[in-house]
N, CA, C and O of each residue as an XYZ file, in Angstrom:
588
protein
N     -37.845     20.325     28.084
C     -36.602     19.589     28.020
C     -36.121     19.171     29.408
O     -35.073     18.528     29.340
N     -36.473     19.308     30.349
C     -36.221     19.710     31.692
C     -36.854     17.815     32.226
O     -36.390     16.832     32.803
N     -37.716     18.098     31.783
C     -38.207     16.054     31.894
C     -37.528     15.183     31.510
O     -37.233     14.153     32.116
N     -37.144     15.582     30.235
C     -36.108     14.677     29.212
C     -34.737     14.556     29.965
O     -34.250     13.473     30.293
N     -34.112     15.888     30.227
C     -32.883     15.546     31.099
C     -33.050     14.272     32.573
O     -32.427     13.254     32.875
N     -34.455     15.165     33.304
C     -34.238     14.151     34.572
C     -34.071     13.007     33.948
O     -32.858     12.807     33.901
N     -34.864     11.828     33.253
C     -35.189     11.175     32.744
C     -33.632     10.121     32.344
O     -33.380      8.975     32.715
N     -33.011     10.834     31.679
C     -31.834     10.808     31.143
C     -30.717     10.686     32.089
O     -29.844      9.820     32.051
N     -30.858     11.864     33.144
C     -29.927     11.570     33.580
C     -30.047     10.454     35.000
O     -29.040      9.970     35.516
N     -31.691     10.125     35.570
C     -31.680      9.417     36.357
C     -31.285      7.764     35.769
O     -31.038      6.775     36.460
N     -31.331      7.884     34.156
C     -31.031      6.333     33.960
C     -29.376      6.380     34.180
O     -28.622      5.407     34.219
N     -29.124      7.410     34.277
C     -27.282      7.326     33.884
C     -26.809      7.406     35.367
O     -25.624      7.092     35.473
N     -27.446      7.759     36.602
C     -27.088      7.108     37.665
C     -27.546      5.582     37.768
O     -26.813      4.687     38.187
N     -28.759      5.423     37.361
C     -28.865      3.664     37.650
C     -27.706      2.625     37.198
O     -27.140      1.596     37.566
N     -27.730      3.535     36.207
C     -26.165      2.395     35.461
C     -25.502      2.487     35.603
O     -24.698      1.798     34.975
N     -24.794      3.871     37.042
C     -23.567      3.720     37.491
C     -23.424      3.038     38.365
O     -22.409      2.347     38.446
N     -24.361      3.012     39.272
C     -24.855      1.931     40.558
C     -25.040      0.864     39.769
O     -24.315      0.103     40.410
N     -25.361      0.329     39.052
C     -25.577     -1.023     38.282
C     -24.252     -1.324     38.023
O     -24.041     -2.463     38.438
N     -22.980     -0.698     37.393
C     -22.217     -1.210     37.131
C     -21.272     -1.511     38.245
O     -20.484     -2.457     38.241
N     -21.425     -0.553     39.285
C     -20.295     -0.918     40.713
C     -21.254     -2.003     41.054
O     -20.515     -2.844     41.566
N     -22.344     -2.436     41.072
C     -23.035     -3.931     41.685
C     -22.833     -4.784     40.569
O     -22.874     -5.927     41.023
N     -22.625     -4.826     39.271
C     -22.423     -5.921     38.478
C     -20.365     -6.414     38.515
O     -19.885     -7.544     38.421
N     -19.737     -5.281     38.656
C     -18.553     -5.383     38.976
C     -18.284     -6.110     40.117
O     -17.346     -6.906     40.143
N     -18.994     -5.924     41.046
C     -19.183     -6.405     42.544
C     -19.179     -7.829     42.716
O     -18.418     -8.585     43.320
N     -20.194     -8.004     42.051
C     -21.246     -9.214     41.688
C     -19.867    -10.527     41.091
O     -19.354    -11.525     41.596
N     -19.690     -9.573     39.410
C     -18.887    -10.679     39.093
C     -17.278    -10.927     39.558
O     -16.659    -11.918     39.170
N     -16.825    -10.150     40.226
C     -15.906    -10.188     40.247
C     -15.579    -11.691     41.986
O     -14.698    -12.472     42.347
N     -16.881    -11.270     42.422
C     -17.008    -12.333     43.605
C     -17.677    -13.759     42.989
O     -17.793    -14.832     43.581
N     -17.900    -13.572     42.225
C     -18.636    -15.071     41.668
C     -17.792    -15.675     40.836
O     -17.728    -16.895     40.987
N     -16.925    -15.072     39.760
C     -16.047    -15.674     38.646
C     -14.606    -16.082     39.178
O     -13.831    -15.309     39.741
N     -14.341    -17.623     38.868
C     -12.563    -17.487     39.232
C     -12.178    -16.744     39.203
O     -11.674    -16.121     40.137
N     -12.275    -16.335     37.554
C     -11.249    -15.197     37.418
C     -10.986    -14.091     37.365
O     -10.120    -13.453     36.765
N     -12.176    -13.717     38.364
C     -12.032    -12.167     38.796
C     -13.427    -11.388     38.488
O     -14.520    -11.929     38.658
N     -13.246     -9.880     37.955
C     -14.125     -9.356     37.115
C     -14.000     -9.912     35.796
O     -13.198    -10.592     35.156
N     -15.436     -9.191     35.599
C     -15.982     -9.839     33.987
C     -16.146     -8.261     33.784
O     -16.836     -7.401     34.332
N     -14.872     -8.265     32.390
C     -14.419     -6.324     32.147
C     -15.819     -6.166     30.718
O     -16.419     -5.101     30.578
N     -16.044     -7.100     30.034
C     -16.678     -6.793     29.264
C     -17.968     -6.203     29.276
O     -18.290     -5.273     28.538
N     -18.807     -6.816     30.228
C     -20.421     -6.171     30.151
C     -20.226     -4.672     31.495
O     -20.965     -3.705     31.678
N     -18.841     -5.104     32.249
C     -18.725     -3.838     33.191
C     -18.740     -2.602     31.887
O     -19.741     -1.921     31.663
N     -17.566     -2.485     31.179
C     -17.223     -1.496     30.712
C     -18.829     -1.010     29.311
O     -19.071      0.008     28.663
N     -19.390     -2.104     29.407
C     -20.300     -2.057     28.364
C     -22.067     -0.827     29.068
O     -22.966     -0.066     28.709
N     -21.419     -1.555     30.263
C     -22.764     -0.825     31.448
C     -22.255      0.633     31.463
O     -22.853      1.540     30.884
N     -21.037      0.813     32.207
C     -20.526      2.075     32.253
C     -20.589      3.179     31.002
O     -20.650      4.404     31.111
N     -20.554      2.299     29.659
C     -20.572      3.190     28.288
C     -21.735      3.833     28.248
O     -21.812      5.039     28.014
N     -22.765      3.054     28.480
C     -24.124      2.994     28.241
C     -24.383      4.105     29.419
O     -25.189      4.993     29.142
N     -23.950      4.120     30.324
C     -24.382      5.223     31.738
C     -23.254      6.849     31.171
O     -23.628      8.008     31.351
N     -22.433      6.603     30.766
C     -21.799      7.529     29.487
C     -22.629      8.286     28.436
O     -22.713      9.460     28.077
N     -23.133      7.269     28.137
C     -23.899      8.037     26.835
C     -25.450      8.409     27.299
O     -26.276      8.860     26.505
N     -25.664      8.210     28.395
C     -27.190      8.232     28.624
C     -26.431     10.107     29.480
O     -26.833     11.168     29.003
N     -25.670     10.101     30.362
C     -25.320     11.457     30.498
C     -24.870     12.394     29.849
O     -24.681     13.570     30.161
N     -24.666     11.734     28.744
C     -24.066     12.967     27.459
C     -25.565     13.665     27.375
O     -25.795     14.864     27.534
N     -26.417     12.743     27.120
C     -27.665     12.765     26.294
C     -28.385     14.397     27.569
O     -28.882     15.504     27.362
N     -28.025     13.612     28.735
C     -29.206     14.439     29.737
C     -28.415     15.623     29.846
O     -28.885     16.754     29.964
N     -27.071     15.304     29.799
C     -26.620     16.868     30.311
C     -26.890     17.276     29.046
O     -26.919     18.459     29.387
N     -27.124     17.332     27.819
C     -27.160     18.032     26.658
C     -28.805     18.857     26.352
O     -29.214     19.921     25.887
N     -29.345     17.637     26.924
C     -31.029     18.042     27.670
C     -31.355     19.603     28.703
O     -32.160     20.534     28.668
N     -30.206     19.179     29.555
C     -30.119     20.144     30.377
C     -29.869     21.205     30.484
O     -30.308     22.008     31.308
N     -28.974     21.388     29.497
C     -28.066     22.552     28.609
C     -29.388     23.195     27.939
O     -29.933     24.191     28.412
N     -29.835     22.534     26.813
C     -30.897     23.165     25.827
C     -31.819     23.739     26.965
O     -31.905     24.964     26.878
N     -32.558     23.178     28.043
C     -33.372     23.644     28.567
C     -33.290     24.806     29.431
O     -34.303     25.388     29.819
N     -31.909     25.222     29.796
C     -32.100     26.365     30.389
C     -31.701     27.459     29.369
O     -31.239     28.449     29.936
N     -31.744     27.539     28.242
C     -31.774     28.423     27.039
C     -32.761     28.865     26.329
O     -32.884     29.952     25.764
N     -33.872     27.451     26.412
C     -35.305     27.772     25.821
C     -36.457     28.198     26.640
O     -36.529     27.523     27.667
N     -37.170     28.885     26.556
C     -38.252     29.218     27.683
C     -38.962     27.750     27.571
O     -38.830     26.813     26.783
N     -39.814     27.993     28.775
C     -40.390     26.319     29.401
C     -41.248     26.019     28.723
O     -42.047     26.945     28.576
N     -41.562     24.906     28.071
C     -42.619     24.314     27.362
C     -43.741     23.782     28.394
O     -43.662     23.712     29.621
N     -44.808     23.428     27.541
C     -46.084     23.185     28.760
C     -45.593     21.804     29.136
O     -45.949     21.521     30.279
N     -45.009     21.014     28.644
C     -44.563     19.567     29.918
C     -43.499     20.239     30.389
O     -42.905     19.289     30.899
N     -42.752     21.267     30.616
C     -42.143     21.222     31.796
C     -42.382     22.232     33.037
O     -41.585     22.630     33.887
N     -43.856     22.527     32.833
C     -44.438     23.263     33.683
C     -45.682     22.996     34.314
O     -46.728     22.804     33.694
N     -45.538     22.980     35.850
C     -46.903     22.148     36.160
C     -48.081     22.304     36.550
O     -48.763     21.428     37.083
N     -48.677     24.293     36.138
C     -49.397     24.462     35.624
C     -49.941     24.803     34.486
O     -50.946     25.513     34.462
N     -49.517     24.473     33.691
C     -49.914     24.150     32.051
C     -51.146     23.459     32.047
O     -51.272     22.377     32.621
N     -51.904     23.920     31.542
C     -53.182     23.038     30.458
C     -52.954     22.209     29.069
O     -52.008     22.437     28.315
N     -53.610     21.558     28.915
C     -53.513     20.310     27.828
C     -53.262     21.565     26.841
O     -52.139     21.993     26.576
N     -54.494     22.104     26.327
C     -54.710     22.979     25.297
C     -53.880     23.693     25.401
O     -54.103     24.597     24.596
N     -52.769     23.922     26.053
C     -51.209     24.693     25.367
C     -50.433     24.025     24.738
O     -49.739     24.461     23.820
N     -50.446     22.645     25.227
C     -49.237     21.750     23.838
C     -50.076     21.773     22.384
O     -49.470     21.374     21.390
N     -51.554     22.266     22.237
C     -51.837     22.301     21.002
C     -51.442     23.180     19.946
O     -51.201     24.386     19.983
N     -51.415     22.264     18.880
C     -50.963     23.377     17.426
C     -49.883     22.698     16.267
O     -49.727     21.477     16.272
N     -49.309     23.370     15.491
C     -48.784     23.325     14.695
C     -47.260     22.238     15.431
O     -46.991     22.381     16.623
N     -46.602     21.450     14.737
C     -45.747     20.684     15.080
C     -44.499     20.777     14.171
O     -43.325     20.454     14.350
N     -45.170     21.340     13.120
C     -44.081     21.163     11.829
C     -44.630     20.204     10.385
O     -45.735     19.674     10.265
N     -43.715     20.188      9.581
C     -43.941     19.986      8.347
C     -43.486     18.317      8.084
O     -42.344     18.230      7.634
N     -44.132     17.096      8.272
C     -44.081     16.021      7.625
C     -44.421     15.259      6.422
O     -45.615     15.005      6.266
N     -43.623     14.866      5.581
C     -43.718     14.484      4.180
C     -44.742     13.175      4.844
O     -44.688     12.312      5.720
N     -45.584     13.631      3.891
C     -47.041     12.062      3.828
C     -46.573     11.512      3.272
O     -46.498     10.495      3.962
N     -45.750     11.166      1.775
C     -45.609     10.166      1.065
C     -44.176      9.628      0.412
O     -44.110      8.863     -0.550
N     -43.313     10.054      0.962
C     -42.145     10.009      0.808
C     -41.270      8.646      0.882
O     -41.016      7.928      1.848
N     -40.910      8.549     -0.445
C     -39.994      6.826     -0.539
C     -38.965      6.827      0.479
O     -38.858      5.892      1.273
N     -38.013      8.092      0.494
C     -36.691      7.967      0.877
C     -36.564      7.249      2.274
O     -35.765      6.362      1.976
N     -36.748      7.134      3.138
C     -36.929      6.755      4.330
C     -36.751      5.230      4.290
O     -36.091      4.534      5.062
N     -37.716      4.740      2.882
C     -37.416      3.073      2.885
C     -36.398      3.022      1.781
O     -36.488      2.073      1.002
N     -35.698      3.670      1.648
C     -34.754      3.618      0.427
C     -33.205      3.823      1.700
O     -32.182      3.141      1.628
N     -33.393      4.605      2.445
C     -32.556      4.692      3.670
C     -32.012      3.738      4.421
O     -30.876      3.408      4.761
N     -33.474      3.258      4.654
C     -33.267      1.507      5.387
C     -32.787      0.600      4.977
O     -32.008     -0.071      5.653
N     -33.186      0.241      3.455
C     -32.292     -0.778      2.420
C     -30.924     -0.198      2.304
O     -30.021     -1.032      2.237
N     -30.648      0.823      2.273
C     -28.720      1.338      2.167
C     -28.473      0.654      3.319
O     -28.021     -0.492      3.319
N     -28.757      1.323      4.378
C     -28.798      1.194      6.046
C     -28.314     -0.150      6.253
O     -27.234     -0.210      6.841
N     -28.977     -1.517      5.832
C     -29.236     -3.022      5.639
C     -28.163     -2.733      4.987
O     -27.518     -1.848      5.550
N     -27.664     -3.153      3.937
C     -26.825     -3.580      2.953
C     -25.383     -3.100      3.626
O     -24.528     -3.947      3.885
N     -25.150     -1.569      3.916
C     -23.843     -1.336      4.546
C     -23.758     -1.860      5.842
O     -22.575     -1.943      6.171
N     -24.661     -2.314      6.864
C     -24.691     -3.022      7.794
C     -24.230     -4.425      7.598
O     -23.276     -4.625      8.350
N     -24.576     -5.662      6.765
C     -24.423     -6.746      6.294
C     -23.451     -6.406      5.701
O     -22.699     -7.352      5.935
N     -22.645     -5.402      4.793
C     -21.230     -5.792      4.281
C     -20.659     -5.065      5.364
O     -19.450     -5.141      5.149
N     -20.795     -4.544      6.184
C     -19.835     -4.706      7.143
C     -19.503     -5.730      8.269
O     -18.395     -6.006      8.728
N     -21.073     -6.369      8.702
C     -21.081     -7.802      9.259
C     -20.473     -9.011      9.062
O     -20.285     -9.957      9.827
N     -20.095     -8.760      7.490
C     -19.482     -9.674      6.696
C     -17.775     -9.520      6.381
O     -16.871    -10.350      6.278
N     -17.827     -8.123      6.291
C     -16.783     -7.676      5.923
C     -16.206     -7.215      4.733
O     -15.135     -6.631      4.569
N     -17.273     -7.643      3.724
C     -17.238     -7.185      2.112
C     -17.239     -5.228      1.975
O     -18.137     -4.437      2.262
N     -15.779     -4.968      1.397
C     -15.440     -4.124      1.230
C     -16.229     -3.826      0.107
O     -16.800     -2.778      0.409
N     -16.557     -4.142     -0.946
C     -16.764     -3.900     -2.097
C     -18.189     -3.399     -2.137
O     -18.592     -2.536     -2.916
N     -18.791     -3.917     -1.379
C     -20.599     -3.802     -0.717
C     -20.591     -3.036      0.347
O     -21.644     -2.614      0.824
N     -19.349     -2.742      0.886
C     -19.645     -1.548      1.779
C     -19.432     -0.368      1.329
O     -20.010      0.656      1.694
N     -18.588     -0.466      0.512
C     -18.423      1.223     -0.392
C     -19.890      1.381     -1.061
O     -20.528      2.417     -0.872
N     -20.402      0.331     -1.842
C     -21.860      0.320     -2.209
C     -22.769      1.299     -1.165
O     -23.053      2.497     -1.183
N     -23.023      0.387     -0.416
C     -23.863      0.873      1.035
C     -23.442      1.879      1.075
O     -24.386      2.623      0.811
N     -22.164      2.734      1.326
C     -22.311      3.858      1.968
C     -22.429      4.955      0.618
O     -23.305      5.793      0.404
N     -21.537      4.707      0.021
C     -22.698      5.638     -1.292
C     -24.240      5.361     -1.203
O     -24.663      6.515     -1.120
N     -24.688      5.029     -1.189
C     -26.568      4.644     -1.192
C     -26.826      4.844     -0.138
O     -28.018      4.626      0.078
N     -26.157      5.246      0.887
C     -26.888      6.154      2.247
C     -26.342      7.315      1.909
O     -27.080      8.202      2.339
N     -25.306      7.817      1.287
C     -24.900      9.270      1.267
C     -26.155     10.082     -0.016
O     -26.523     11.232     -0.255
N     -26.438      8.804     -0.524
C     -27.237      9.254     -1.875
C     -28.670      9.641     -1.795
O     -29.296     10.512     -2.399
N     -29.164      8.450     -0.559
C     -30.680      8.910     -0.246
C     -30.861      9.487      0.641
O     -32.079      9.610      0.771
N     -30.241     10.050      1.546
C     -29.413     11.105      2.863
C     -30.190     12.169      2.248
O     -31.262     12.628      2.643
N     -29.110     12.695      0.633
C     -29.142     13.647      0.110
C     -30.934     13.909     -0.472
O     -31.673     14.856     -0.203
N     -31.230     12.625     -1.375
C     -32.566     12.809     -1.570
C     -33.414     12.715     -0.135
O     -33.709     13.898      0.037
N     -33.865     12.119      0.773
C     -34.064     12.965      1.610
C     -34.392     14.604      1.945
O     -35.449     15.228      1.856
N     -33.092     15.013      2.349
C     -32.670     16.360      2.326
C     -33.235     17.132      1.516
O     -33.692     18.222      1.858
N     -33.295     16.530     -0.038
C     -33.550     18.051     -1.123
C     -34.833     16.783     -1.788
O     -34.638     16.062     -2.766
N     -35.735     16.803     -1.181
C     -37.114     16.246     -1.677
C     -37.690     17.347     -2.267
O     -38.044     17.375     -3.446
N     -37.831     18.570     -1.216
C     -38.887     19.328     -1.103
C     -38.140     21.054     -1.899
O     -38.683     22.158     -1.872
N     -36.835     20.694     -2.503
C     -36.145     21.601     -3.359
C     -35.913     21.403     -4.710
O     -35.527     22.405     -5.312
N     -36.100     19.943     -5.628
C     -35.795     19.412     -6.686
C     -37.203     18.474     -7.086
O     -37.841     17.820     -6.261
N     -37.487     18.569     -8.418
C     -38.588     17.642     -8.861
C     -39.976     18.487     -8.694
O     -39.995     19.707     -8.535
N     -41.528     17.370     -8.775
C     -42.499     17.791     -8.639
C     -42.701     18.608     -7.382
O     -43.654     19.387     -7.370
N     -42.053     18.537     -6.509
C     -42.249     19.086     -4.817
C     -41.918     20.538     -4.854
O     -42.419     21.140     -3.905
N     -41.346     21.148     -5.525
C     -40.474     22.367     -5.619
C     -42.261     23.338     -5.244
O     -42.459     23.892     -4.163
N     -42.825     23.330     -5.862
C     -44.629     23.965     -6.353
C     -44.742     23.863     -4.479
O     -44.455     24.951     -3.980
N     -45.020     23.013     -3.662
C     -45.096     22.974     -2.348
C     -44.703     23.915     -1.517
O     -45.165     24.766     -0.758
N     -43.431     23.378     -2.004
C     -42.392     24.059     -0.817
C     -42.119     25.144     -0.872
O     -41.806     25.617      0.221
N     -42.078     26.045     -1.983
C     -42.025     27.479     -1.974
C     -43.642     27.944     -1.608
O     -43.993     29.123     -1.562
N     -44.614     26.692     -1.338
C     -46.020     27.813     -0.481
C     -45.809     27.459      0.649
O     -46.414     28.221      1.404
N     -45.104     26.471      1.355
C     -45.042     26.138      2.900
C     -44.398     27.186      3.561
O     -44.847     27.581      4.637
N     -42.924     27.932      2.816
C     -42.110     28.537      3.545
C     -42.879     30.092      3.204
O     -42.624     31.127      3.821
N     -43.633     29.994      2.341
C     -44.276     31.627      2.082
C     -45.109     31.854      3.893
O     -44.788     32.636      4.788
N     -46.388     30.658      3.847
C     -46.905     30.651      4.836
C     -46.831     30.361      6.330
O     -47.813     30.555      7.046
């Protein structure tokens, strides 16, 4: 995690220096002064990129070091088990179509299609979630968590 933070947090200095030079920039080039919109838009963005790293940074001094953040590690230590991914699973494109639809009635502004949308993301959220607890999958999942 220790990569991920630098990473993170070196973009969130670029974009603080980016935004005192774009502030700079427009505020000497435009009649009318600064241009507050893409300033404050840069600065958000250098905001959220330090939430991200300091949160990076945080996790990593809690977890012992993984082999990328140690730089004598061998390849053959990041090998192994990763976790449990569904091979064939609808929900994901059933996610995206909610996703779409409450996006476009909100683009639009249609209330009536946005209550739609967000029920149909709260709905396939849920299927999602309980794939591998309800239906044919149930037989699986009680041998995944045995083993």
């Amino acid at each position: 995690m220790r990569v991920e933070a630098r990473v993170f947090l070196a973009v969130a200095v670029f974009l603080v220096v980016s935004t005192i030079g774009y502030g700079w920039w427009t505020a000497a080039a435009e009649p009318r002064g600064l241009e507050w919109i893409g300033t404050v838009c840069i600065l958000l963005s250098a905001g959220l990129c330090g939430i991200i790293g300091s949160y990076f940074a945080f996790v990593a001094r809690r977890i012992d070091a993984r082999p990328e953040d140690r730089d004598d590690a061998e390849i053959a230590e990041g090998a192994g088990e990763l976790g449990f991914f569904s091979p064939g699973s609808y929900w994901p494109i059933s996610m995206a179509a909610a996703a779409a639809t409450a996006g476009l009635a909100a683009a639009f502004w249609q209330v009536w299609l946005l209550i739609i949308g967000v029920a149909a993301i709260l709905l396939t959220v849920g299927g999602l979630l309980f794939e591998y607890y309800a239906g044919q999958n149930v037989e699986s999942s009680n041998f995944i968590s045995e083993h």
